[in-house]
N, C-alpha and C positions, 0 to 999 in steps of 0.2 A: 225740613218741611215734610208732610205728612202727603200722602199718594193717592187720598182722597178729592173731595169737593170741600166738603166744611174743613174751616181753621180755630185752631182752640187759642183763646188769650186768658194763661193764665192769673187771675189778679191776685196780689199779694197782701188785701186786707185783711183775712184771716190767717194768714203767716206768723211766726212767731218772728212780732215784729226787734225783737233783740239778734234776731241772726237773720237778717234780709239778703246777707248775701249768699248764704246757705243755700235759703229756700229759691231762690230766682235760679241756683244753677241747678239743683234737685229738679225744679220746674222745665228746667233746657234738658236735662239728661232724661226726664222723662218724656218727652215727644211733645211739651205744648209749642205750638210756632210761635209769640208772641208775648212779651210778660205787658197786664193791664195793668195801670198805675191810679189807684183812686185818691186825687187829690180832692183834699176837703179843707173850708176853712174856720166853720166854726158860727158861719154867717149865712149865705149861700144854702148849709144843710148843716142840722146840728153836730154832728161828727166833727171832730177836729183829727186830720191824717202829717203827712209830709207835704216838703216842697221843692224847691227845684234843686237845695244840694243833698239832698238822698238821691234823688235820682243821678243824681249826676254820680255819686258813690257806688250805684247799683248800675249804669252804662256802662263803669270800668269793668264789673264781673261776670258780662255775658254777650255774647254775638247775636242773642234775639232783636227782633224788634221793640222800641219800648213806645206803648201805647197810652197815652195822656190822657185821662178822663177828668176836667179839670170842673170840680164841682165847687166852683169859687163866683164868689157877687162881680166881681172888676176882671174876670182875666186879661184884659187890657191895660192894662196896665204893667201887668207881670210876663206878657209871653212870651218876649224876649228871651225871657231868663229861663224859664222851659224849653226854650229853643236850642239855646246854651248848654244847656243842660245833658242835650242828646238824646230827645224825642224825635220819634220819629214819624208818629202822628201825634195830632193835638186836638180833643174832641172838647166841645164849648157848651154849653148848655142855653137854646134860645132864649128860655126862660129869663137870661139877667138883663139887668135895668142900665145896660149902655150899647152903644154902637156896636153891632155884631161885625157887621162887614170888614173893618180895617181890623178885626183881629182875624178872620180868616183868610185874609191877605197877608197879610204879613207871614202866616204858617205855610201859605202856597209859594210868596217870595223864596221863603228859605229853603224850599224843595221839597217839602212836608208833607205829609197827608192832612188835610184839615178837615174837620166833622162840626155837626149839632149833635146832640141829644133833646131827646122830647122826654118831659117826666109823663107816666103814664094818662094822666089827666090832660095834657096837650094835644092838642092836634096836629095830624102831620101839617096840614094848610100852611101852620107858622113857621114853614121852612122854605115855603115856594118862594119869597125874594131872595133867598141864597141860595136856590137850585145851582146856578153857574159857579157856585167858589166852594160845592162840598163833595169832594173824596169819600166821607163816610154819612153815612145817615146813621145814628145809634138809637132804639128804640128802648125805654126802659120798661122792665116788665114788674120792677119794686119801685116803691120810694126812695129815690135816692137817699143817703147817707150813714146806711148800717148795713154793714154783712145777713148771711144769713136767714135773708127774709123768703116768702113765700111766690112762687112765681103768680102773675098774674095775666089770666089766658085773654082776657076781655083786652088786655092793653096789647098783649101781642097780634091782636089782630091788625095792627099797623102795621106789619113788618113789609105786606104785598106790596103796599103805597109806600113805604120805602123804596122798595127795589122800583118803584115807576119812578120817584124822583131822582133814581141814577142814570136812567133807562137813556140815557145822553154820552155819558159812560160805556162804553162796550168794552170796556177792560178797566179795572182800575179803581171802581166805584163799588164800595162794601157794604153792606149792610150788618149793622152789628147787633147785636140783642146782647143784654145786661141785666141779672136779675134773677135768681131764683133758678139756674140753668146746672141739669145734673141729669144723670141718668134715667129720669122720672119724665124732664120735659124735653133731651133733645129730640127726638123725632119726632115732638110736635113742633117745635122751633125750626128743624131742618124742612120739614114739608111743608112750609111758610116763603120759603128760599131764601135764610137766612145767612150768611157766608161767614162770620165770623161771633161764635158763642163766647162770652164772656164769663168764664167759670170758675167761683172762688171759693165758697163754703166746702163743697163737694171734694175740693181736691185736698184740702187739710184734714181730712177727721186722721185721727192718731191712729195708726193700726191697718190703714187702708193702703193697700197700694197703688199709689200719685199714677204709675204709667197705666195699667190697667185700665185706671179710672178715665186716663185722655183717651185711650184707645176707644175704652165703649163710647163714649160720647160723642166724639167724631165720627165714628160707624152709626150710630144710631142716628147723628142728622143726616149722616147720608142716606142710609134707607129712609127717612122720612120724604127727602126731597127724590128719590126716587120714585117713589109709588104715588106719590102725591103730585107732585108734579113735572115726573119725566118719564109715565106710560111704563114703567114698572123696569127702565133701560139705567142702568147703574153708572151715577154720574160720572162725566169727565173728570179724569184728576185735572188739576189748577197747575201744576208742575209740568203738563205733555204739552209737546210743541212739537207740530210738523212741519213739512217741507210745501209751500205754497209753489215756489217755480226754483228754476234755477237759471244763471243768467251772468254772463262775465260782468266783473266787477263795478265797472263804474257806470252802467245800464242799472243791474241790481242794486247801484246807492240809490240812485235818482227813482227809482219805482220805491224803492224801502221808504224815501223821506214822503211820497204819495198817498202810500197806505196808512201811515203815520199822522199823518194830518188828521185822518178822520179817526184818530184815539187807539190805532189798533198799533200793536208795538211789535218792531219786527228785528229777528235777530239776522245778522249779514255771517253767514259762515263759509269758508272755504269748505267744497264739496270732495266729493272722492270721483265725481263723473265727469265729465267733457272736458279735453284738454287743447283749446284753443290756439289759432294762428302763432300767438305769442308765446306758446307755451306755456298758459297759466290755466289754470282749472276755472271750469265758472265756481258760481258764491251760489249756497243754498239762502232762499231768502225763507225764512221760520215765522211762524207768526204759531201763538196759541193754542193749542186746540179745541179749546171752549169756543173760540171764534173763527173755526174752521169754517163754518157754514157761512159766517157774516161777511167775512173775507171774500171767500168765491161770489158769493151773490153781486156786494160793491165793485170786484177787482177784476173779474176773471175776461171782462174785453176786454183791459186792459193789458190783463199778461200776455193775450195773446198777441194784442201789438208788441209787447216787448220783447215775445220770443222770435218774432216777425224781424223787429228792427234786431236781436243779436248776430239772426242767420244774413243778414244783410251785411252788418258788419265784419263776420268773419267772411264773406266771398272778398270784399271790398280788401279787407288787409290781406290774404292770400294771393290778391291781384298785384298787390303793391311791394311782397315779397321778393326776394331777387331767385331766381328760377334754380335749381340746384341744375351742377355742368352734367354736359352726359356723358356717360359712363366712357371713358378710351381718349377723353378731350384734357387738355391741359387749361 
């Protein structure tokens, strides 16, 4: 993973698709976090691409995330088998002509990231009865179903109203952009506050070098979303995580599984400071650092009843200790 803010998915439609599993580790060894998968079926978007046993081919040659853009008329029918397959998000397009819901179910069932896509002519609107069951919003800024195309500034004006229909999400919840994304539009894509660039033409031309290529692009939506919209302060990386409290062990599960509730995700680690009654160290409770702020604001009377109730607990077990003899006594 990369030590910024934005995350690069790089898609594999302009790959030279006879050696896909070349390109997907080329694409890991050069710093993109994520490989895009453009499923197409020939229906849906004229383009005819792969299906679920290439991917499943390409799962075996890489530890990335693989990212499903499934630009199919029934994905209901098939998502199973993408599931199968070993996606690890599944983005749908609202645009098709069956029941959206039980396929975005089904991708939350299996533990999955589940998405929409809007084609640039959509409005976000036709997302808000699946606000509760979407992981990702994906905005397109081309016509779905050819590489290569031209980005389109007018349809990325969606991205803000993306990021509101996550706004439910305080961790967890992506906004992607798809389309026309290269060193020309990230920082106008990142000062949008887009979180995940979907970049495919750019990273294939022959002659060019692939890492270089992620590196400026992910710097450059960083700087966008910096000056744009974070007062000129250089964003959080997505990877830092601090220390919210510390607190012996089974006080800091029951507070972890609290905070938790309300979407924010917290790691329980053995600490290196206070060495309790029992002789155990308390547990650092870690939560994000992009939600360091949101954390204190929801949590912070809380911790401090819990650091309340641990000093209570350790007078209470030190009372119920057996007294060490004194010194000269048998």
């Amino acid at each position: 993973m990369g030590t910024g803010r934005a995350r690069l998915a790089a898609s594999i439609l302009d790959a030279d698709q006879a050696n896909l599993g070349y390109a997907v580790r080329r694409a890991q060894k050069n710093g993109a976090d994520r490989i895009h998968l453009d499923v197409m079926d020939g229906h849906f978007v004229p383009n005819l691409t792969f299906g679920p046993r290439t991917i499943k081919a390409i799962r075996r040659v890489t530890r990335l995330p693989l990212d499903a853009h499934l630009m199919i008329a029934n994905p209901g029918r098939s998502i199973e088998r993408y599931l199968d397959a070993g996606c690890d998000s599944v983005t749908v397009h609202v645009e098709v002509d069956e029941p959206i819901a039980p396929t975005l179910q089904a991708i939350r069932a299996a533990g999955r990231a589940a998405g929409l896509a809007v084609k640039p002519a959509t409005p976000l609107s036709a997302l808000e009865p699946y606000r509760e069951l979407l992981d990702i919003v994906m905005v397109m800024t081309v016509e779905p179903g050819m590489g290569g195309q031209s980005f389109m500034r007018d349809a990325a004006g969606k991205l803000p109203g993306a990021r509101e229909l996550l706004s439910h999400r305080p961790v967890g919840g992506e906004v992607h952009v798809d389309g026309g994304i290269n060193r020309e539009t990230a920082e106008f894509a990142g000062g949008l506050g887009v979180d995940v660039l979907v970049v495919g033409s750019a990273l294939w031309v022959k002659g060019h070098d692939m890492g270089r290529e992620i590196r400026l692009i992910k710097a450059l939506a960083d700087e966008g979303f910096q000056y744009q919209l974070n007062d000129g302060v250089p964003p959080i990386p997505r990877d830092n995580w601090v220390t919210f409290t510390s607190l012996p062990l089974a006080i800091g599960r029951r507070f972890a599984e609290q905070i938790e509730a309300g979407g924010i995700p917290v790691l329980v680690l053995r600490a290196d400071g206070q060495i309790n009654p029992d002789g155990v160290r308390d547990y650092d409770l870690l939560v994000p650092a992009t939600v360091e702020v949101l954390t204190i604001e929801r949590h912070s009377a809380e911790r401090d009843d819990r650091l309340e109730e641990a000093e209570a607990w350790r007078t209470d077990l030190r009372a119920s200790l057996p007294s060490a003899p004194e010194r000269g006594t048998r």
